[in-house]
N, C-alpha and C positions, 0 to 999 in steps of 0.2 A: 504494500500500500504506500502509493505517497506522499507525502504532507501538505499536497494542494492538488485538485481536484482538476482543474482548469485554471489557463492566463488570460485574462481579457483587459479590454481599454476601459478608461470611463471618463465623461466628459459631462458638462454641468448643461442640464439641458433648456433649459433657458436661456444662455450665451453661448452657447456649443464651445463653451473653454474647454480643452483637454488637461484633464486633472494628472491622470496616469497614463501610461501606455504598454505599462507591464505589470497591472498586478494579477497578482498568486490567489487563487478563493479557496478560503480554507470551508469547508460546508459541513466537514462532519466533527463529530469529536477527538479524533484524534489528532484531526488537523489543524482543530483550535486551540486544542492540548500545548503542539507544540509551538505552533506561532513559527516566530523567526529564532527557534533557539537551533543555536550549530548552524546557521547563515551567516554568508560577509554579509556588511551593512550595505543596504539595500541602494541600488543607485538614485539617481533622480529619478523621476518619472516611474519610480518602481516602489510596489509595496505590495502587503498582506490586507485581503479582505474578509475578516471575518462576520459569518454570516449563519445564526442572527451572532450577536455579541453583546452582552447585559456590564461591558468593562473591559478593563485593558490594564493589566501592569505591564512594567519595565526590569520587574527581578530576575540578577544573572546578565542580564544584556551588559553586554561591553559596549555599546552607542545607545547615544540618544535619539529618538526619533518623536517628531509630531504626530498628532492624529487626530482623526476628524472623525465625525458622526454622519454618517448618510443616512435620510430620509427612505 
């Protein structure tokens, strides 16, 4: 099994701004388990979407990263 499901794009749909262009959807338990743990720090335009997600730490992570809430 892999830690993400599928990579897709995602773009704000109301401005068609391009948010990402590579993220990872973590969609099941184990995928949300691990998140980004034992991954380089993610590029630009690149992340984890967990789905659903009720939180977010950052325990263990060697980088910091932002994070946003999608409607």
């Amino acid at each position: 099994m892999t830690a993400a499901s599928h990579v897709i794009t995602a773009a704000n749909e109301r401005t068609q701004l391009l948010l990402a262009t590579h993220l990872r959807v973590a969609d099941n338990m184990i995928s949300r388990m691990r998140g980004l743990l034992g991954y380089p720090e993610p590029h630009p335009g690149s992340g984890l979407l967990l789905v659903p997600c009720n939180g977010v730490h950052m325990f263990g992570m060697g980088y910091v990263r932002a994070g946003c809430r999608l409607p």
